[in-house]
C-alpha positions in Angstrom: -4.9 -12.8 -49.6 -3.2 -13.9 -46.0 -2.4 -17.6 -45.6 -3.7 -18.9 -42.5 -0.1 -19.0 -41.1 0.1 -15.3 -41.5 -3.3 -14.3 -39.6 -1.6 -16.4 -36.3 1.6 -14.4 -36.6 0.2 -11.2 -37.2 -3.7 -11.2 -35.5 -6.2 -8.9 -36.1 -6.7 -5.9 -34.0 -9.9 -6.0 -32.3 -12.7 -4.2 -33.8 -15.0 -1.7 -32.5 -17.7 -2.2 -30.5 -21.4 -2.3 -32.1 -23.4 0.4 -30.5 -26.1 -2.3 -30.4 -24.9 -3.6 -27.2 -25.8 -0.5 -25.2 -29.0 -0.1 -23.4 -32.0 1.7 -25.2 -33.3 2.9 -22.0 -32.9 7.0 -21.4 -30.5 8.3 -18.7 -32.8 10.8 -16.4 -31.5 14.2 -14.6 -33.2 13.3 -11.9 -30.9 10.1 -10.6 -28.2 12.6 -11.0 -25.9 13.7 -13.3 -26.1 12.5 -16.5 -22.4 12.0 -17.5 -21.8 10.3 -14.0 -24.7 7.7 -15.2 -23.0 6.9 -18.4 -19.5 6.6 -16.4 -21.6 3.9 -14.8 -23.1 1.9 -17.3 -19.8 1.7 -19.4 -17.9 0.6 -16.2 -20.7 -2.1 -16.3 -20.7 -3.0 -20.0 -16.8 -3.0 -19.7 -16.7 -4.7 -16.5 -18.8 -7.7 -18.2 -17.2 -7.9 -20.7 -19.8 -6.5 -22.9 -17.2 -3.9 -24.4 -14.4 -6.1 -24.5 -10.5 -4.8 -23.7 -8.8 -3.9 -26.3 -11.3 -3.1 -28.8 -12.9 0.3 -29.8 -15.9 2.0 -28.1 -18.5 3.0 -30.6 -18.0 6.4 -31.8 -18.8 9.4 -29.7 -21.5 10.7 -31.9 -23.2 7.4 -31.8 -23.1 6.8 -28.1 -24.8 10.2 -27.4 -27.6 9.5 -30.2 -28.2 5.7 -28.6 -28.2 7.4 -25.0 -30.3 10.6 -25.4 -27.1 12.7 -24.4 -25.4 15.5 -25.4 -21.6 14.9 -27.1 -20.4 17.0 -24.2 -21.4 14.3 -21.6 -20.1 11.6 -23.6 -17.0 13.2 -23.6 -16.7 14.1 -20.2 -17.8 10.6 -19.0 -14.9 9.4 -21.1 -12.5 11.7 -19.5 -13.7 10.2 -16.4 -13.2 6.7 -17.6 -9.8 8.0 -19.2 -8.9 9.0 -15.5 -9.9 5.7 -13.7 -7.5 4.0 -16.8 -10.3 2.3 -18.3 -10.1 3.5 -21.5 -7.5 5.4 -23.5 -9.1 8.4 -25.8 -7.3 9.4 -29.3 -6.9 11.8 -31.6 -9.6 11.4 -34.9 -10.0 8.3 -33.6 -12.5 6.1 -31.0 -11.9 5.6 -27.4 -10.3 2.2 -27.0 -11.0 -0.3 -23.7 -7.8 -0.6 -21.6 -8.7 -1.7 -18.4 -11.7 -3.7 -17.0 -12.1 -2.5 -13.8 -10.8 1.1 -12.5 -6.7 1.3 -12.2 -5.5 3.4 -8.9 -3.6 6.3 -9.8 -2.2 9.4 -7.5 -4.4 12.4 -8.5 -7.2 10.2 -9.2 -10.9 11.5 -9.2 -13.7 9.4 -6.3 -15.3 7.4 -8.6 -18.9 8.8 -7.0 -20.8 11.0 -4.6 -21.2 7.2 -2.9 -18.0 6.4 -2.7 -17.3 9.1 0.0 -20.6 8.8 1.6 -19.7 5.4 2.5 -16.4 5.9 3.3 -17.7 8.4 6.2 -20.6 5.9 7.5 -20.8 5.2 11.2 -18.3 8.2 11.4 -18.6 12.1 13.4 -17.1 14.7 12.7 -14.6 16.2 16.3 -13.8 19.7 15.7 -10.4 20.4 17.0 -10.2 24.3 16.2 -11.6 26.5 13.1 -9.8 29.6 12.3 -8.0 32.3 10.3 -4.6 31.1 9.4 -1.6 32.0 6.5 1.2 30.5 5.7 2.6 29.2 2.5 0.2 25.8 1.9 -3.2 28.4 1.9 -1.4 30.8 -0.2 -0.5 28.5 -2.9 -4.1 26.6 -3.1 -6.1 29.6 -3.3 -3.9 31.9 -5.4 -3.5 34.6 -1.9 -0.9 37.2 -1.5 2.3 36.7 0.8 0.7 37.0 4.5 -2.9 37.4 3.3 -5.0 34.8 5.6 -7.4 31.9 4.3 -9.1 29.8 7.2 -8.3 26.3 8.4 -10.7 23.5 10.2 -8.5 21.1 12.4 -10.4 17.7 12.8 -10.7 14.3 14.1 -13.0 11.3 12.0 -13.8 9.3 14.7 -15.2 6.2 14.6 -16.3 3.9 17.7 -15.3 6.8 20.1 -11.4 6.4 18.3 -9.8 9.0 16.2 -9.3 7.1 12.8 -8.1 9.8 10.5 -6.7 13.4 11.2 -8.5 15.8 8.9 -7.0 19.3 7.9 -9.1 21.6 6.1 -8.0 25.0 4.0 -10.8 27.5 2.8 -10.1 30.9 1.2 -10.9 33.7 2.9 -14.6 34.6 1.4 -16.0 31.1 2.3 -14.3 30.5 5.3 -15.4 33.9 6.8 -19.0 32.2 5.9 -18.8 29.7 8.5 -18.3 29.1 12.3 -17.1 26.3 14.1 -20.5 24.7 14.6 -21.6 24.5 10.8 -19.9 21.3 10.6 -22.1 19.3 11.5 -21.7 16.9 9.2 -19.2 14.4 8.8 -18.3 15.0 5.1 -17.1 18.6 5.1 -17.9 19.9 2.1 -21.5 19.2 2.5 -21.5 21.4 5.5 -19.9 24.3 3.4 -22.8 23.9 0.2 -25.2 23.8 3.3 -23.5 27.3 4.6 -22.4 29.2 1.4 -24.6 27.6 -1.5 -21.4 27.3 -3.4 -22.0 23.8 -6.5 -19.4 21.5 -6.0 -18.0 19.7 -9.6 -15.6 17.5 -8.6 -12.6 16.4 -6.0 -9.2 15.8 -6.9 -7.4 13.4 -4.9 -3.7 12.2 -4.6 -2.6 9.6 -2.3 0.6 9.2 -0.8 2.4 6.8 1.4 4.0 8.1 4.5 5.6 7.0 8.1 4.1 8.3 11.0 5.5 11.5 13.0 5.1 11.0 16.7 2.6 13.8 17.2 0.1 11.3 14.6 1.0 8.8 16.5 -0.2 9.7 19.4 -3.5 10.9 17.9 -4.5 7.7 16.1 -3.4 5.7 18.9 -0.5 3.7 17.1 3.1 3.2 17.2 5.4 6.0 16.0 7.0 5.3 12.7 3.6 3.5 11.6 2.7 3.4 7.7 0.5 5.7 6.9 -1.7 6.9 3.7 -1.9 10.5 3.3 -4.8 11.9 0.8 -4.9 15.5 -0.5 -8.0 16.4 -1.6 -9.0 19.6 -3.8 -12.9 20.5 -3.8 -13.4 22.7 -7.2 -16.5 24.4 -7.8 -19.0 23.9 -11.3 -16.9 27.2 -12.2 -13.7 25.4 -11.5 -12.7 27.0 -8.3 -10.6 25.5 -5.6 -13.1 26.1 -2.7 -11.9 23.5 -0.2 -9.0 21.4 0.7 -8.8 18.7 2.8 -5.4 16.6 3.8 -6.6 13.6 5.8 -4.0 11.3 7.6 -5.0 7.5 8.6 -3.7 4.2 9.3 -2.5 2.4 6.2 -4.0 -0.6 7.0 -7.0 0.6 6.8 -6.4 0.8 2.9 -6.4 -1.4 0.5 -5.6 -0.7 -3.3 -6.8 -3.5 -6.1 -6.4 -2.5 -9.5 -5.8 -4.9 -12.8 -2.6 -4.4 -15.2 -3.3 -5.3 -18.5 -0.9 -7.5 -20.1 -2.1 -7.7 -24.0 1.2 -6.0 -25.0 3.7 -8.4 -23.2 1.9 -11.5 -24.9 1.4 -10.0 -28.2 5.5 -9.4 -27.9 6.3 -12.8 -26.8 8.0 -14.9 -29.7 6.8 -17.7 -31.4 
């Protein structure tokens, strides 16, 4: 049996979480999706400390039976969590708690529906040109032959009568040939296209970069050339996993602000003595 010495030099991994300290309540189809709901009540449970970092989540079997879900939205919700670094999922074993609050990530998923419905508030859409356009960027996101034409929607966010992000939008050919000009009426674009085409929207893929200014954005966002600037490629895929839409917006970069938590239970564990 350990001496008391030997639990302090070498401590106990934490265990898993008891099931116990999830809700009984049943997740409902009608606030939304149900494996978005469960992304939000373990981002809660996590976020208080309820699941604490660096222990084990209940198994997956158990979280769908306490829930009312199916494994197949326990899983995807995990993958969701797995993609905001919250938790870590492994092989034959539990998911395990890595993160507290959502890590930033290039090629990170929006966290919600909300998330870019708030981001476009108090914002119109200025429609700069809409048309049929090739060139290597369409043929690549859509799969197109050499020369065969998608469509592209040139825009302006603007916000208190100033253009606060540039917004350039690729469609492939059979649902940009659906809409004209004056379909997007709406600030969040690919609202305007389920409005239009009826195409189910899954999820959007977004990467961030960091980039200077070329003179031409400049001049359209009303700052100095050479400005820092965040660029954000986003890829719309469809509940059949199609890219249907892709937006690259350009704005300020102080209008961002990234906050994420680096976990540093590795580092002390390592520290000697």
């Amino acid at each position: 049996m350990p001496d008391e010495a030997s639990k302090k030099a070498h401590p106990m991994p934490a265990s898993a979480q008891s099931v116990d300290s999830f809700p009984t309540r049943r997740f409902s189809r009608e606030n939304g999706p149900l494996y978005q709901q469960l992304v939000e009540e373990l981002k809660h449970l996590i976020a208080s400390g309820q699941l604490e970092v660096g222990s084990d989540l209940p198994k997956e079997a158990e979280i769908g039976e306490r829930l009312g879900v199916s494994l197949i939205t326990v899983r995807r919700a995990l993958k969701e969590l797995e993609d905001l670094g919250m938790v870590q999922k492994r092989s034959a074993k539990p998911a395990l708690v890595t993160a507290r609050s959502p890590t930033i990530r290039g090629g990170h998923r929006f966290n919600t529906y909300r998330d870019i419905v708030e981001l476009n508030r108090g914002a119109r859409l200025e429609i700069l040109s809409y048309g049929k356009e090739k060139g290597a960027l369409v043929e690549r996101y859509f799969g197109l032959e050499k020369g065969e034409h998608g469509y592209c929607l040139r825009s302006h966010l603007v916000m208190r009568n100033q253009a606060r992000t540039l917004v350039t939008t690729y469609f492939p050919p059979d649902i940009g040939s659906q809409m004209k000009a004056e379909d997007f009426s709406d600030s969040i674009i690919f609202r305007n296209v389920r409005r239009c085409t009826g195409v189910h929207f899954d999820r959007a893929l977004v990467t961030a970069r960091a980039a200077i200014a070329t003179e031409a954005e400049a001049r359209e966002l009303t700052i100095p050339p050479g400005s820092p600037v965040m660029s954000k490629e986003m890829v719309f895929l469809s509940d059949r996993q199609r890219t249907i839409e892709v937006t690259i917006t350009v704005a300020a970069a102080e209008d961002f602000l990234l906050s994420y938590e680096i976990p540093l239970q590795d580092f002390t564990a390592s520290e000697p003595g």
